[in-house]
C-alpha positions in Angstrom: 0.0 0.0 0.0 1.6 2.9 -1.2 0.6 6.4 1.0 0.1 9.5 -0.6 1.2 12.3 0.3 -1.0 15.7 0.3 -0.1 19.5 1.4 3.1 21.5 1.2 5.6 18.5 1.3 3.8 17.7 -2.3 5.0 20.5 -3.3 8.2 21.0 -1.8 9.7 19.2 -3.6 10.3 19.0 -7.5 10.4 16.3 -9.0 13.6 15.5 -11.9 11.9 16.2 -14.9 11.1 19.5 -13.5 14.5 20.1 -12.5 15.8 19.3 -15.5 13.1 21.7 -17.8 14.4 24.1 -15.8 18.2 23.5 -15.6 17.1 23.7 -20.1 14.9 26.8 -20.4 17.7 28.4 -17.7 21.0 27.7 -19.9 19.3 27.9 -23.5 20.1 30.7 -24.4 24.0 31.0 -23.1 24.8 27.6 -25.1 23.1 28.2 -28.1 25.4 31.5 -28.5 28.5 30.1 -27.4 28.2 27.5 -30.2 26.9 29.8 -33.0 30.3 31.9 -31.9 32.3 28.7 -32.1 31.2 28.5 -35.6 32.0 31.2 -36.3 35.8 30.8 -36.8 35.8 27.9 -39.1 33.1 29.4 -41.3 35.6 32.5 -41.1 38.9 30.2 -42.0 36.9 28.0 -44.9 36.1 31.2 -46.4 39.2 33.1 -46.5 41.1 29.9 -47.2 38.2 29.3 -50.5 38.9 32.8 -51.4 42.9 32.5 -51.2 43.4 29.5 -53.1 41.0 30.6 -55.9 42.5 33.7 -56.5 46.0 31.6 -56.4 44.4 29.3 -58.9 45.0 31.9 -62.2 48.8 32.6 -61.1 51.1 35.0 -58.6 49.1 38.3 -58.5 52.2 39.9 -60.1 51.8 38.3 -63.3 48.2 38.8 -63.5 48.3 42.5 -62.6 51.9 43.8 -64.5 52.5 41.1 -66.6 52.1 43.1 -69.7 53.8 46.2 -68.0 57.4 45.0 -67.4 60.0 43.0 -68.7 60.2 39.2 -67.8 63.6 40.3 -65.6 61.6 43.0 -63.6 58.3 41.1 -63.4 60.7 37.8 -61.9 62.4 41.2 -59.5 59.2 41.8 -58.4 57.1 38.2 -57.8 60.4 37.7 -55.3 60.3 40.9 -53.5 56.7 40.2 -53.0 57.3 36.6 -52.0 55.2 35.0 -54.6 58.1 32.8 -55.8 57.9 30.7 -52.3 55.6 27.5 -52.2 51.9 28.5 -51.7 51.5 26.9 -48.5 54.1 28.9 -46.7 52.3 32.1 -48.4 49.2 30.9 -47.1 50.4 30.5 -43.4 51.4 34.0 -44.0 48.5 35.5 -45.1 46.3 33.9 -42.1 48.8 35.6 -39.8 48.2 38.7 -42.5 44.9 38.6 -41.6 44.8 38.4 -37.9 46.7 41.3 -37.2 44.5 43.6 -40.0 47.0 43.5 -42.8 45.2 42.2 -45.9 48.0 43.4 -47.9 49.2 46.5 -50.8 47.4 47.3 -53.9 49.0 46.4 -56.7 47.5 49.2 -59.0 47.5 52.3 -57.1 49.8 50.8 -54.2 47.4 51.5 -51.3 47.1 49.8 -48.2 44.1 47.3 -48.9 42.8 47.9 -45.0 42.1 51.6 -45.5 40.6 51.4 -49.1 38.0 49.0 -47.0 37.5 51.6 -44.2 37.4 54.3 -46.9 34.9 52.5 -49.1 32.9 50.7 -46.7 30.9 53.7 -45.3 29.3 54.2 -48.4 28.2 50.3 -49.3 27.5 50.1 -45.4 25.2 53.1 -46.5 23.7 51.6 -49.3 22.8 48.6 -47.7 21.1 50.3 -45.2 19.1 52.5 -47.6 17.8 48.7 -49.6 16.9 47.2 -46.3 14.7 50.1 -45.8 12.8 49.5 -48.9 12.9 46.1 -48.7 10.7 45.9 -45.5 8.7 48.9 -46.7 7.9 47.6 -50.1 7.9 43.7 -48.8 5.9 43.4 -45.5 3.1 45.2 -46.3 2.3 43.9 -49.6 3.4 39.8 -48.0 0.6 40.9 -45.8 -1.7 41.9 -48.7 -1.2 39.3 -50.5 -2.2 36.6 -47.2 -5.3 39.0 -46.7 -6.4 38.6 -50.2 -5.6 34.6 -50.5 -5.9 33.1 -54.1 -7.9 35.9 -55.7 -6.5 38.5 -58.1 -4.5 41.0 -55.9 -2.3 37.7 -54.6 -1.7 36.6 -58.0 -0.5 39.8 -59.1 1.9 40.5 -56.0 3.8 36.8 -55.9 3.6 37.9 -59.8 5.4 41.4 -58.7 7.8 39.0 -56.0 9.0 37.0 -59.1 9.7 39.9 -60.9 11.7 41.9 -58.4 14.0 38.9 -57.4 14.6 37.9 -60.8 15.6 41.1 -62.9 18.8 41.6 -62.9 20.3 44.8 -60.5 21.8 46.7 -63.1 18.9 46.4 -65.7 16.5 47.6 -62.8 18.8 49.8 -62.0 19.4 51.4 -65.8 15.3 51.5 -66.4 15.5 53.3 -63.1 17.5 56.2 -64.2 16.4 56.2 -67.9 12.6 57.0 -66.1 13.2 58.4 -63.5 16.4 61.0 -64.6 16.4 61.0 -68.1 12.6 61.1 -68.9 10.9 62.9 -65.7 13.8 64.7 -64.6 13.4 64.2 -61.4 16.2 62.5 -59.6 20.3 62.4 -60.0 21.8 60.2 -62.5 24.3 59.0 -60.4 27.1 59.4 -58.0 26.3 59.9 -53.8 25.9 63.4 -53.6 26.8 66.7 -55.8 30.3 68.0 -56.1 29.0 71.2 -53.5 27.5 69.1 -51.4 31.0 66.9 -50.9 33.0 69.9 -50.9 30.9 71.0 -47.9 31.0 67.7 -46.4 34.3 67.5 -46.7 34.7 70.4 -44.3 33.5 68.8 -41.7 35.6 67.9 -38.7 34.3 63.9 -37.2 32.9 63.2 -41.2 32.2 59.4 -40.7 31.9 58.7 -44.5 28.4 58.0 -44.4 27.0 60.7 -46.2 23.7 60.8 -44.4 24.9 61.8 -41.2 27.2 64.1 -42.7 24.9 65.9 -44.1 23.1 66.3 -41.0 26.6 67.6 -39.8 26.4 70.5 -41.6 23.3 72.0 -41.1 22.0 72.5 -44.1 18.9 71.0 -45.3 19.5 71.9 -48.9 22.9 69.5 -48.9 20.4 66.6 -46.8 18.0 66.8 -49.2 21.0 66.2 -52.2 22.5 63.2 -50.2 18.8 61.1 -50.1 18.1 62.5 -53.5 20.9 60.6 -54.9 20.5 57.6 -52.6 16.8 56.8 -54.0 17.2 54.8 -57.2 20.4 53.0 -56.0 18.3 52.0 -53.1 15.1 51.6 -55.1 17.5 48.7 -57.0 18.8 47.0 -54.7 15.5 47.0 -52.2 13.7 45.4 -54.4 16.0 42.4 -54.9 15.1 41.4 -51.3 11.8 42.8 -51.3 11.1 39.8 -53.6 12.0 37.8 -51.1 10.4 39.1 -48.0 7.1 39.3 -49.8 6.9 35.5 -50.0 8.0 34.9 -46.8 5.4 37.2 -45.4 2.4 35.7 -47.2 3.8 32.0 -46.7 3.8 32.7 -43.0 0.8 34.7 -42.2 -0.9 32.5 -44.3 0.2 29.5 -42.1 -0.1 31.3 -38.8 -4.1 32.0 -40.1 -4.5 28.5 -40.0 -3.8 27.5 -36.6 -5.9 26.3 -34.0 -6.0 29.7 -31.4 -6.6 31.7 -34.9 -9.4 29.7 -35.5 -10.9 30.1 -32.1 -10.7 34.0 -32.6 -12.3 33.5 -35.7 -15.3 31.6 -33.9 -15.4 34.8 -31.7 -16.3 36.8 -34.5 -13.4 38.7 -34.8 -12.7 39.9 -38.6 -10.1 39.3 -40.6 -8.7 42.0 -41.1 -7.9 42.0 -37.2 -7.1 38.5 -37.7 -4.2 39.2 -40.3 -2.7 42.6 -38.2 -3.1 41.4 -34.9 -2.3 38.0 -34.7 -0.7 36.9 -37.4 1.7 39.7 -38.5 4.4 39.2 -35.6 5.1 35.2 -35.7 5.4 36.1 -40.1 8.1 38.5 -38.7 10.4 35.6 -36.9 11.2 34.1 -40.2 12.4 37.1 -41.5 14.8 38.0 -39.1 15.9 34.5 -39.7 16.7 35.1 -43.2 18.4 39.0 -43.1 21.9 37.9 -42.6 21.3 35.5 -45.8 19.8 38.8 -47.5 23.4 40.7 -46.2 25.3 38.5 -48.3 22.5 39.3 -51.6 22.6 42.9 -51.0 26.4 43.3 -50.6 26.8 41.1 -53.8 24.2 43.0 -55.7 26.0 46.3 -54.7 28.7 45.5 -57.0 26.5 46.0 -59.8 24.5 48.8 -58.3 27.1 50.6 -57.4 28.7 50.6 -60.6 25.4 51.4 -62.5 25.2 54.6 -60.2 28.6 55.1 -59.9 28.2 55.0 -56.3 31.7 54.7 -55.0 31.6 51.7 -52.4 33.2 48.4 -52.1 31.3 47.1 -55.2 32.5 50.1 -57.5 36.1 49.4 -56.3 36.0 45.8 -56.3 35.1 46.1 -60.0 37.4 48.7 -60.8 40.0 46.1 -59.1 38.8 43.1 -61.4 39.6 44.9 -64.4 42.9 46.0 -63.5 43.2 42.3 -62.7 44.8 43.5 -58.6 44.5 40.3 -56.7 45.5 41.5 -54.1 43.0 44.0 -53.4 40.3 41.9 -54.6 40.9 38.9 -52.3 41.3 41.4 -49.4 37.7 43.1 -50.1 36.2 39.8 -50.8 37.7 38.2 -47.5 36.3 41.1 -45.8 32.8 40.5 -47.0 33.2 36.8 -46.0 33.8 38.2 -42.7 30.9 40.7 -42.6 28.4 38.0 -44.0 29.7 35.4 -41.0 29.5 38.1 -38.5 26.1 39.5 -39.6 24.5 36.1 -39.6 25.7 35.1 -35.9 24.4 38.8 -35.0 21.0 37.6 -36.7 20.7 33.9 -35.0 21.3 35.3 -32.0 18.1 38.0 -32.6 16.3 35.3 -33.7 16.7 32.9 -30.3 16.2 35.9 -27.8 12.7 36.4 -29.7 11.9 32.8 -30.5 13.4 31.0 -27.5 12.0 27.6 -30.1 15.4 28.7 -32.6 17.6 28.0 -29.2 16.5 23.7 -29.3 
């Protein structure tokens, strides 16, 4: 006969499975980050390592960049002053410990320290990418949410039609019809470039100028020069934004739609309330998880699709120099910006994971 006991000794005591829900929901969060931060550094050393052996693959960066330049006795002078005649391993070990320290190396074209044409360039694609995310969640939440509210009738068909299109034109011919309506036709916007040669003169002036132009124009005071900076930061943004807008629009609707069909959505719905409050109310915040889920991915589309934006607008970033770097064929300075992006994208995505667990504590199991 087994007794049974009732009152606060019941209670007192927990038993081990609650202990050990606890000891879970307690240390979730803590592990989950120190193992996305572990990650971290291999996804960091696969990259760089990807990115040094394939720029290695086409030859010594010497050759590539100067190898119609200089006689064969200067071009050999020069591949061993730089240390390109040693066996690749032992310049790989090198450039790791390059890397570490925040050497990624000399230009080979206009003999610049790699490191500051990053920090001089990186303001503006930093910028840029900014501007895009903007209209991406403008242009792609509200109509994702749209298109749930109006399930399989005409104004759904024609948005996921409208998704389709914005994630599969190409940046630079969005970008070109852009301008050709926009500042050739109507007249109404820059052709290109960040800002007007007055307004960087003035900018220029400036004692803590940060490189992003937006809050250096607020530095100066002058709305006239503010105005100039967005001016020529709406198509560029406009072309890039809607690259991911695409993409959030689909996620949106997939999402809200599912949420609609749950069980405590449907017991609202037997309460009589409408839709509409339905869709804003109870669905529109769990559509959002996913989407935090999937920004750093859309870091990595935006900073690729900046190389073509920004040389469509000639907006001077790390795409407009990392294309002006192909074509002189500088190695050097291209497997230093592109390592740098690796970094960014790796960086941005742990950032985002660990958003994602602190609002979804489901992300952490």
């Amino acid at each position: 006969m087994t007794a049974t006991v009732t009152g606060p000794e019941a209670t007192a005591a927990p038993g081990p499975e609650r202990i050990r829900t606890k000891r879970r929901s307690g240390g979730g969060l803590g592990r989950y980050i120190l193992i996305r931060a572990l990650l971290i550094i291999p996804t960091i050393f696969i990259l760089v390592s990807l990115v040094f052996f394939l720029m290695r693959s086409t030859g010594d960066p010497i050759s590539a960049a100067l190898g119609g330049k200089l006689t064969p006795d200067q071009l050999a002078e020069r591949i061993h002053q730089a240390g390109f005649d040693r066996p690749l391993i032992v310049q790989y070990f090198e450039y790791l410990g390059q890397i570490f320290t925040g050497n990624f190396g000399t230009t080979l074209s206009d003999n610049q320290p790699v490191a500051q044409v990053l920090l001089h360039y990186g303001a503006a694609t930093l910028e840029l990418a900014f501007y895009a995310l903007i209209v991406a969640f403008a242009v792609g939440i509200p109509f994702g949410l749209i298109a749930a509210y109006f399930r399989d009738k005409g104004q759904d068909a024609s948005l996921r039609i409208f998704a389709i299109l914005c994630y599969a034109t190409p940046v630079f011919f969005a970008g070109l019809l852009l301008k050709l309506v926009f500042s050739i036709w109507l007249g109404w916007l820059p052709v290109a470039g960040r800002a007007s040669t007055s307004s960087e003169l003035e900018m220029e002036l400036l004692p803590n100028k940060t490189g992003i132009y937006l809050i250096d124009s607020f530095q100066t005071g002058d709305p006239a020069v503010v105005w100039d900076v967005l001016a020529h930061a709406v198509l560029p943004a406009i072309a890039l934004g809607l690259l991911t807008a695409g993409v959030f629009l689909r996620l949106v609707r997939t999402n809200v739609i599912g949420t609609l069909s749950t069980d405590y959505v449907d017991s609202a719905r037997s309460r009589g309330v409408s839709e509409y409050r339905l869709v804003r109310k109870h669905a529109y915040r769990p559509a959002l998880i996913p989407i935090i889920t999937v920004i750093g991915l859309q870091i990595a589309l935006l900073l690729g699709g900046a190389v073509l934006t920004e040389t469509t607008f000639e907006w001077k970033g790390l795409g407009f120099q990392l294309a002006h770097y192909l074509q002189a064929r500088d190695f050097v300075a291209v497997q230093g910006m592109v390592a740098l992006l690796a970094v960014v994208v790796a960086l941005t995505n742990f950032i985002v994971d660990i958003i994602a667990a602190i609002i979804d504590p489901r992300v952490r199991y």
